[in-house]
C-alpha positions in Angstrom: -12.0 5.3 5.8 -12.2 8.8 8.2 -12.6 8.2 11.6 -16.1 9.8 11.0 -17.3 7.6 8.1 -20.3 5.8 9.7 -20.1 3.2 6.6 -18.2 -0.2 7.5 -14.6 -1.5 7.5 -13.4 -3.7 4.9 -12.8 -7.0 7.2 -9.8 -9.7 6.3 -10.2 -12.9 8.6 -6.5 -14.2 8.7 -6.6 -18.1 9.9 -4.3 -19.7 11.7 -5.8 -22.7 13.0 -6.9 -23.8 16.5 -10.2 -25.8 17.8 -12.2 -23.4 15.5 -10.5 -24.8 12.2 -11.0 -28.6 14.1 -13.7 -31.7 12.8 -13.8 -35.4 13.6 -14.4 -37.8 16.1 -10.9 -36.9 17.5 -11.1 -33.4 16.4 -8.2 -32.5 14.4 -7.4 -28.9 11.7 -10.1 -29.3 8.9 -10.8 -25.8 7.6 -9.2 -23.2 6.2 -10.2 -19.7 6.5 -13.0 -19.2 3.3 -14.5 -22.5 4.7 -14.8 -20.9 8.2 -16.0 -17.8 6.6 -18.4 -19.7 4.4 -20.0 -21.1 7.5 -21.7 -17.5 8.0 -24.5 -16.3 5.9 -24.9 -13.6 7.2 -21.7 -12.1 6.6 -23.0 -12.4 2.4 -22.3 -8.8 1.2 -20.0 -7.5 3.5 -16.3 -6.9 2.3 -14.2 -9.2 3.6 -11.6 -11.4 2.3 -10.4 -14.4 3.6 -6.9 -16.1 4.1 -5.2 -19.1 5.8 -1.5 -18.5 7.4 -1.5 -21.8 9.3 -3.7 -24.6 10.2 -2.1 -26.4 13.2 -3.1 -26.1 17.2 -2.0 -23.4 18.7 0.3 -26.0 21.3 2.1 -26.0 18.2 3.2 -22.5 17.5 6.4 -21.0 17.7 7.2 -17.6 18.8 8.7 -16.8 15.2 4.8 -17.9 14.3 3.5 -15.5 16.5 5.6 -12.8 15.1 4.6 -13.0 11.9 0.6 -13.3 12.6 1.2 -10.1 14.9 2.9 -8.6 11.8 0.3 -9.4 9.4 -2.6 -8.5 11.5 -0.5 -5.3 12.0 -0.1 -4.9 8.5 -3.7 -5.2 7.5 -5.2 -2.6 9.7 -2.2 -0.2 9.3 -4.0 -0.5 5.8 -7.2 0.4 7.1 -9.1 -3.3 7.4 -10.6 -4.5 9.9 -8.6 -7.6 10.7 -10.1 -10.9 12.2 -7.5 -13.7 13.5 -8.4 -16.9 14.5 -6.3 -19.0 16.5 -6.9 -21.6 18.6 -7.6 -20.7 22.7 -4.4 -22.1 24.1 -2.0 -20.2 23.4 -4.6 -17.1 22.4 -3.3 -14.8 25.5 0.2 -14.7 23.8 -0.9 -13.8 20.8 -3.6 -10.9 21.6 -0.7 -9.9 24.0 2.1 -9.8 21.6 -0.3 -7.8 19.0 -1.3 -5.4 22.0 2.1 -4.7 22.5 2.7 -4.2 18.7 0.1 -2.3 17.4 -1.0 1.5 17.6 -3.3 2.2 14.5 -7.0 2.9 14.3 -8.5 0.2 12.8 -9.3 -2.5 15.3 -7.7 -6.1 15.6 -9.8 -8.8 16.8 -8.6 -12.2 17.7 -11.1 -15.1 18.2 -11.7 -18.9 18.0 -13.4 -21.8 20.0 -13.6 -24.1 23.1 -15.4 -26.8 20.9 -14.5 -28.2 17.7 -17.2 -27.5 14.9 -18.1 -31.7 15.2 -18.8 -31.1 18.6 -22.5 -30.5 20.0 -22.8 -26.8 20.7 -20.0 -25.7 19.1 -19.3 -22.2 19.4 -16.6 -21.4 16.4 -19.6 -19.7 14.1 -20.7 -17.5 16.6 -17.6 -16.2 17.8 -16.0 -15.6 14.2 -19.7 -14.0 13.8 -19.4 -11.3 16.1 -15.7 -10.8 15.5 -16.3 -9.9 12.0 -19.3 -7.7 13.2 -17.3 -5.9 15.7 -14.0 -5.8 13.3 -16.0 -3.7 10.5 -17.7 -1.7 12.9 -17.6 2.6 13.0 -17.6 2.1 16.9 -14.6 0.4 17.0 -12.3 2.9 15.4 -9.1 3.1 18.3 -10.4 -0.1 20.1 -6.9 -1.7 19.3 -6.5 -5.0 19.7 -9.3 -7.3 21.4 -10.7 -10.9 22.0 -14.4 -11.2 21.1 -15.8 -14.7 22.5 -18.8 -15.9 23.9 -20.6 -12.7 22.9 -17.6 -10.6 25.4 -15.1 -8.0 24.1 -12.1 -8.2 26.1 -8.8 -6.0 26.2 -5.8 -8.1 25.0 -3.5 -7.0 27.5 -6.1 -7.8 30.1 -7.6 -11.2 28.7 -7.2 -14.8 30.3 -8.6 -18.1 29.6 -11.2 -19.0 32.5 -12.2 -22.2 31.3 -10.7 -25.0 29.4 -13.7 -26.1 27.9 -16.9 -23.8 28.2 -17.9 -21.6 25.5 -17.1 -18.9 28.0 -13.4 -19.3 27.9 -11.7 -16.0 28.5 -12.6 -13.1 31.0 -10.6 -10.4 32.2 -10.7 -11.1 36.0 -8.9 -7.8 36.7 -10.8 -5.4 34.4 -13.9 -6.7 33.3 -14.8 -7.1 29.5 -15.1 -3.5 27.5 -18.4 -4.3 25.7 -20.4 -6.7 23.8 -21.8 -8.0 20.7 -25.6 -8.4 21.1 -27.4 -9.7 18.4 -24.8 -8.4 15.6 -25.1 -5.5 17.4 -21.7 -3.4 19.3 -22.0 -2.3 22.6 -18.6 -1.0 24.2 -18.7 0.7 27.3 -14.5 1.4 27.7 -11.9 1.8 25.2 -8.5 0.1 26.8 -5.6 2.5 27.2 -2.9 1.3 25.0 0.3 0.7 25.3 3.5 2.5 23.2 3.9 0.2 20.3 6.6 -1.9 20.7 9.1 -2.0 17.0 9.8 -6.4 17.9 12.2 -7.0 15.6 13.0 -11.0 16.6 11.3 -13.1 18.9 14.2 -15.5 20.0 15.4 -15.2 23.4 14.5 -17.3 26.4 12.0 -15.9 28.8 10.8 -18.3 31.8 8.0 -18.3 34.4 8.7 -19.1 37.6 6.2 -20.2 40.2 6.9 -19.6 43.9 4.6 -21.4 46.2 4.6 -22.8 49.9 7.8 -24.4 50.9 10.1 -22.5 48.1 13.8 -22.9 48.2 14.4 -20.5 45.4 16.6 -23.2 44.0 14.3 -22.9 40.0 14.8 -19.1 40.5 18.2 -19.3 40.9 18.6 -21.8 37.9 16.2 -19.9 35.6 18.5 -16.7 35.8 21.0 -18.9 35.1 20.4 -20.2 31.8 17.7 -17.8 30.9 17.7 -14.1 29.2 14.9 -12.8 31.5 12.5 -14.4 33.9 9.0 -13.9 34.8 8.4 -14.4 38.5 5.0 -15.4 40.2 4.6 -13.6 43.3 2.2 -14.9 46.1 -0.9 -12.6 47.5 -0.3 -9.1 46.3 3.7 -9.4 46.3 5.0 -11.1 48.6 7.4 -13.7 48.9 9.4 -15.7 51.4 12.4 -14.2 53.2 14.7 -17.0 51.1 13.6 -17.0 48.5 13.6 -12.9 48.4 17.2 -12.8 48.5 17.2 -15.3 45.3 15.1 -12.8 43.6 17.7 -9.6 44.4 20.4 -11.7 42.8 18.4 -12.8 39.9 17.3 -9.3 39.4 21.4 -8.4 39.2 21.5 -11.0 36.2 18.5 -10.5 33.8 15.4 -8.8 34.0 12.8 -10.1 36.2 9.4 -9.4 35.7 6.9 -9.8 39.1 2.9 -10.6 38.7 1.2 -12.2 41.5 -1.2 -15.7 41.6 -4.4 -13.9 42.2 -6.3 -14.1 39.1 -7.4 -10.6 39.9 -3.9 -9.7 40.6 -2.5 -6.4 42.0 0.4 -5.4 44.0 0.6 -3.7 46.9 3.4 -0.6 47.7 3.4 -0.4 51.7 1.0 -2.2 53.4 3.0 -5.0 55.0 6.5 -5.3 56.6 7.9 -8.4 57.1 10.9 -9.6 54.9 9.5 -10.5 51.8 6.4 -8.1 51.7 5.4 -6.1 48.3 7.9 -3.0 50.0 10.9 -5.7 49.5 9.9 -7.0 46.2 9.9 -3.4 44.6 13.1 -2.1 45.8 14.8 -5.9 44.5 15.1 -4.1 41.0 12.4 -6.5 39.7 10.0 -4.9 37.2 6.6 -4.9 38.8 3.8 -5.7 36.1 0.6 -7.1 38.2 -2.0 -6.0 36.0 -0.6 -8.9 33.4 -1.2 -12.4 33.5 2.0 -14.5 33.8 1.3 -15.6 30.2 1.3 -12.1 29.0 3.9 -10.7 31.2 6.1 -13.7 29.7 4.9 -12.7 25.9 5.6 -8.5 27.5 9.3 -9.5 28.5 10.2 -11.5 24.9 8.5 -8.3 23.1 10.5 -6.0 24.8 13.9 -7.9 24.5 12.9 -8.5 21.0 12.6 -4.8 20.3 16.9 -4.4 21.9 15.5 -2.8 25.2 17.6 -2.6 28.6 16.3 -2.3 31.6 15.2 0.6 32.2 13.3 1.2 28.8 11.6 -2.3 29.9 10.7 -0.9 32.5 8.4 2.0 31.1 7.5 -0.2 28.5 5.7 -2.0 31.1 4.7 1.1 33.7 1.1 1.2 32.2 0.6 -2.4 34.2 1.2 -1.3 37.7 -0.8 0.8 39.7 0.9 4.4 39.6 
């Protein structure tokens, strides 16, 4: 397909599991990926193909999981398919953010699921696989990259969070907004995200921890995370700042391992000069931390693995990561 063929994608659904694959009283994985795709009549003469990887909750994956769904979805549209992954919403910002970080075809990626097991009154798996398939074999969506579609949103993976643990509107993107909409079957995009350079992750096996400062911090799980850790994602407060102590634990962790910053807000930024006291954002980005603020701390932890996983240093991490600062 040309990027001006107004005919649609091919679409493969690649199941992995998650509430959306879930039945019973105590909802547990039921369905594989032709039985979730069976659920839709609508989809009936549409090209699509259908294929289970794994059927477990997402709690349960492990990074070298995660690598090889990213690969696969990867694969798939490098080929030209739309691709449709289903995973289960715990664990769904690593994965959109570890594909995000992968991929830099045409063909769009879409990563879905559901808040409520298909048993479960209003259950919202149908609906979301729905309009993921629409908006995977969509013309429109040629260079989207890679998204989550749920609870009739579009959302940039690099941008996404889960909101809500248990509503049918579980992720938002409280720092961008959503890029569009499926309506109806119907595609409405109003912003195509910029993408980042494709990472080449070749392993997915060091140790990457988040680190939450907070009132009353001694640095003391700062200190021990650079310790036993290959890079650490830290948690600023407000938009940068920490305290004067535990500043001085972040300069020396920074001399260690790479540190990543993002900040608690879930609309997070990060200032440059506003404030100057010991501690302010001015501190924080001459500590040689890598500022990201734009991430969530789940996807700035998945953004750190990818990058040491691809045999980056420091300062290739740290343009691998420039597009989520304010510049």
């Amino acid at each position: 397909m040309t990027p001006t063929d107004p005919s649609p994608r091919a679409v493969r659904v690649v199941a992995a599991g998650g509430t959306i694959a879930m039945r019973g009283e105590r909802a547990v994985p039921a369905l594989d990926g032709a039985e979730l795709v069976e659920q839709l009549p609508q989809v009936a003469g549409f090209r699509l193909e259908a294929e289970t990887v794994l059927s477990v909750p997402s709690t349960y994956l492990t990074l070298s999981d995660a690598l090889d769904l990213a690969r696969r979805a990867c694969a798939a549209a490098d080929g030209g398919e739309g691709v449709v992954l289903t995973t289960g919403t715990d664990t769904m910002e690593e994965v959109a953010a570890l594909c995000g970080l992968m991929y830099g075809g045409d063909a769009p990626i879409v990563i879905t699921g559901a808040n409520r097991p298909g048993s479960a009154p209003g259950a919202d798996g149908p609906a979301n696989l729905l309009d993921a398939i629409i908006l995977a074999r969509a013309p429109a969506a040629a260079g989207l990259g890679v998204v989550v579609a749920f609870g009739g949103e579009v959302h940039a993976a690099m941008t996404v969070r889960k909101i809500d643990s248990t509503g049918p509107v579980a992720f938002g993107s409280p720092t961008a907004g959503p890029v569009g909409r499926i309506v109806e079957g119907r595609v409405w995009l109003h912003a195509t995200p910029r993408r980042p350079t494709p990472l080449p992750v070749q392993r997915l096996d060091r140790r990457v921890t988040t680190v939450t400062t907070g009132l009353g911090d001694d640095g003391a799980m700062l200190r021990h995370a650079a310790e036993v850790s290959d890079g650490v994602v830290l948690i600023a407060l407000g938009a940068g700042h920490l305290s004067k102590d535990v500043l001085a634990d972040l300069r020396a962790a920074a001399g260690r391992v790479p540190v990543v910053i993002t900040c608690r807000p879930d609309r997070s930024s990060m200032l440059f000069a506003t404030y100057g006291f010991e501690g302010a954002e001015r501190d924080l980005r001459a500590s040689g931390a890598i500022c990201a603020p734009f991430l969530s701390a789940a996807a700035a932890r998945m953004a750190l693995l990818a990058c040491l996983g691809a045999g980056l240093d420091r300062a290739g991490i740290a343009a691998a990561l420039a597009p989520f600062d304010a510049r």
